[in-house]
Residue, then its C-alpha position, 0 to 999 in steps of 0.5 A: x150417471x142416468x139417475x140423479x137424486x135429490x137429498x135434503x141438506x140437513x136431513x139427507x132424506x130423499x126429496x125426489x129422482x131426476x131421470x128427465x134433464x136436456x143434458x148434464x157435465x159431471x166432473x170429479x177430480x182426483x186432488x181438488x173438488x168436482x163439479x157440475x151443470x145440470x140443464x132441465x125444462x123450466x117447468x120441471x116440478x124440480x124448480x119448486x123443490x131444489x134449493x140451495x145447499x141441496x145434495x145432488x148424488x148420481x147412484x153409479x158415481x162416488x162423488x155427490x155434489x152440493x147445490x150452489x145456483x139455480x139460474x132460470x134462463x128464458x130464451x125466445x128461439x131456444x126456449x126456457x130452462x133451469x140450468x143448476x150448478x154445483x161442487x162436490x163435497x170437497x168444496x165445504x174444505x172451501x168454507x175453513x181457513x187455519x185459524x190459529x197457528x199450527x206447527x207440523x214437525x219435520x218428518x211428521x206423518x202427512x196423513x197425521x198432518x192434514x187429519x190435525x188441519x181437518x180435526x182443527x176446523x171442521x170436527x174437534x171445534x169444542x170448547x174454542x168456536x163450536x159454530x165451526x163444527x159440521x155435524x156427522x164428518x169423520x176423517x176416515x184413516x187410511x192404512x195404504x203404505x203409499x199414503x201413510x209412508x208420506x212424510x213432511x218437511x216442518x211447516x206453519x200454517x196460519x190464516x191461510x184456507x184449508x182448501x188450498x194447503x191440503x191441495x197444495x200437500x196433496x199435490x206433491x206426492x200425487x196423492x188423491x183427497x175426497x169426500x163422500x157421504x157413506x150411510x150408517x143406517x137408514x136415512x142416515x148419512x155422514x161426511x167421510x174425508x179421506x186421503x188416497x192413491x191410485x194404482x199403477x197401470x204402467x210399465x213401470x209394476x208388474x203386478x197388475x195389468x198394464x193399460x196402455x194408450x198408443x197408436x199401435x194399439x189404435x186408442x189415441x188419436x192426436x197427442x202433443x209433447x213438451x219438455x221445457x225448463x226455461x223458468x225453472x228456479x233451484x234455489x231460493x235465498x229468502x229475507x225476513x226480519x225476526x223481531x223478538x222480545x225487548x231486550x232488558x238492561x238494568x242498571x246496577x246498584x250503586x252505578x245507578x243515574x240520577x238526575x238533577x233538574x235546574x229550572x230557569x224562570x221567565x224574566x223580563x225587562x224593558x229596552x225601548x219600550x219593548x218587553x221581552x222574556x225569557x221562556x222557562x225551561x229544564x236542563x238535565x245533568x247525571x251525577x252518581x254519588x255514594x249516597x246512591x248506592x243504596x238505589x233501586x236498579x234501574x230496567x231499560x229496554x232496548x229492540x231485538x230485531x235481526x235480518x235473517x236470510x236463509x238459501x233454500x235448495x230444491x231437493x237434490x240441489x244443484x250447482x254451476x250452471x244448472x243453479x238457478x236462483x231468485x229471491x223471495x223478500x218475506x213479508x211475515x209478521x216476526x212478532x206473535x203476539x198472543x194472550x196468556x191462557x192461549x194455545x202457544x203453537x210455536x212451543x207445540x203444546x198439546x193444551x194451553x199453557x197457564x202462562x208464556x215461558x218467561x221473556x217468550x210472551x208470544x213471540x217466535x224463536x230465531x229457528x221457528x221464525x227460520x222454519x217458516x222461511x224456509x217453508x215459503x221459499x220451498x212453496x215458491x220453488x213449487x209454483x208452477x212457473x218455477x218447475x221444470x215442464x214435461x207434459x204429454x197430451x193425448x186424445x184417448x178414443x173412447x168408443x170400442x176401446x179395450x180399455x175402459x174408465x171403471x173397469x180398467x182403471x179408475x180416478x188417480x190411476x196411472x196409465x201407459x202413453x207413447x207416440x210413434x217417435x218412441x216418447x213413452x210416458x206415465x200418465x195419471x188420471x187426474x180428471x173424469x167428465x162424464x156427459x149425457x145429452x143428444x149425443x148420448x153417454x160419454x166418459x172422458x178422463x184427462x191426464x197429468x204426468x206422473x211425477 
């Protein structure tokens, strides 16, 4: 973290080194983008040089960062200074949203399902909105069992931003995302999105060397316990109406109706010298007759709606007393209505259909319309306020200690916790914030619990 350099957005050529600054934070984080803050002198000849969308890459950590304000600050006791933020390359995930429907099949490969969401957004644009292309990012597969074993339960995505799914699908499993720019040759660089997962340093595998956090070790300081299920949700009963194509009745020939008309006209007359009248109107009445069998049959349409309301169990379910339920009323639109010629996401075709299966038009079946909502309610049972809690906090002491970030373990990593009441945990490293100012070179992790 001692040396910084500054890359053009476009090119990645070298602008300049900073190795002069007041203080930086540098965050990077294992499932969602980093970030950072950068304090300099105010005239730094940096100040003529950094412009927005810059790259900020730091030599001794994997992560670059993307220049997102620049913030001269004047301060008559403090004096003047450039204060320049940013996020790491994960952010560009930020700018795309699931622009079209996408169905992922039940048990479809999670690797396979977040690389279609990317390939769809960001790298296999042609031929359907190329302005959408980012030049020279590549999905970078990875051949981990602990990444490609992962599976999904059948999913729809439409609209929403792709930062938040993958976020959300890299959540659950525990499963680590990054971007980083890798060189191909001189001067030149691409973006590589990847998916991975950290190693297990705990007790629980014994093929690695354990990393271990207590107070017999004399590595922790103050730490806090929680184990709470006050709001946790088990079950979801979820209610959406599914509206599907018109109905269409015809009527047969010789059954079919006709209608005679009998038109009334206006009449008036005196009384008293006063006129009064009489509007026209039309009276219908039906009649069938043997003459009408030879009649053209006759298409009415009636609506084809249904409410459906699904339970939806977390995995495992269960039951009496330790059933919890709430109710989610979905607000989805039943009806897709989409063009002939169009990609036709709820048949998952791999090109567009000349036209729609006749009757389909677009619309959803009964079971997709289903699959999405039981998607939904599954991502409620997700939510945070409707989970069982079991977190462990602990201050880690850093100087001296035996065990160190980048040595002995890394980004996404699980490590050992425990208290002096016997609480043993496994932790993950979900964060490191590396800091230099006065106070000198610090590196800092914080932990999550292993799920």
């Amino acid at each position: 973290m001692r040396e910084l350099v500054l890359m053009d957005r476009t090119t990645f050529r070298k602008i300049r080194e900073i190795d002069t600054y007041e203080s930086i934070i540098w965050t990077i984080r294992y499932n969602a983008f980093g970030d950072f803050e950068l304090y300099l002198p105010v005239d730094s000849s940096i100040l003529h040089e950094v412009k927005l969308g810059m790259y900020i890459w730091a030599k001794d950590v994997e992560r670059v960062m993307i220049v997102d304000e620049i913030n001269i600050i004047t301060d008559l006791e403090q004096g003047n200074r450039l204060l320049i933020k940013g996020k790491s390359l994960e952010s560009i995930l930020l700018y795309r949203v699931i622009q079209k429907p996408i169905t992922i099949k039940d048990g479809r490969s999670l690797q396979a399902a977040i690389r279609t969401l990317i390939n769809n957004a960001l790298i296999s644009t042609s031929g359907t909105h190329e302005d959408r292309t980012v030049p020279n990012f590549v999905f970078a597969n990875s051949s981990d069992p602990a990444v490609t074993s992962l599976t999904m339960e059948e999913r729809q995505f439409d609209g929403e931003n792709l930062y938040d799914v993958i976020c959300e699908l890299c959540e659950g499993p525990q499963i680590g995302f990054k971007i980083v720019m890798t060189e191909t040759a001189i001067d030149k660089y691409q973006f590589t999105f990847s998916l991975y997962k950290g190693k297990d340093r705990s007790y629980g595998q014994g093929s690695l060397p354990y990393v271990v956090f207590s107070p017999s070790y004399d590595n922790i300081g103050n730490s806090n316990y929680l184990e709470s299920d006050a709001a946790q949700k088990t079950s979801v009963v979820v209610v959406g109406e599914w509206v599907g194509p018109p109905i269409e009745i015809v009527n047969p020939v010789g059954t079919d109706t006709k209608t005679k008309t009998t038109t009334t006209s206006v009449t008036s007359s005196k009384s008293n010298g006063l006129v009064t009248a009489t509007p026209e109107y039309e009276t219908t009445s039906t009649s069938t007759s043997e003459s009408d069998s030879e009649s053209t049959p006759v298409k009415t349409y009636k609506e084809n709606k249904s409410i459906r309301r699904l339970m939806v169990n977390k995995a495992g379910g269960r039951k009496g007393l330790d059933r919890r339920e709430i109710f989610l009323r979905s607000s989805l639109s039943a009806s897709i209505h989409l063009e002939p010629g169009e990609n036709n996401p709820y048949d998952n075709t791999p090109t567009p259909p000349a036209e729609f299966p006749e009757g389909r038009e677009g619309h959803m079946t009964k079971s997709e319309f289903d699959a999405i909502l039981r998607s939904e309610a599954r991502a409620l049972l997700e939510e945070e306020e409707n989970s069982y809690i079991q977190t462990f906090e602990g201050d880690v002491l850093h100087e001296d200690a035996q065990f160190k970030y980048g040595r002995d373990f890394f980004l996404g990593d699980i490590a050992q916790f425990a208290n002096e009441y016997g609480i043993w945990v496994q932790v993950l490293v979900s964060e490191v914030v590396f800091t230099n100012d006065n106070n000198g070179y610090h590196v800092i992790p914080t932990w999550i619990m292993k799920t």
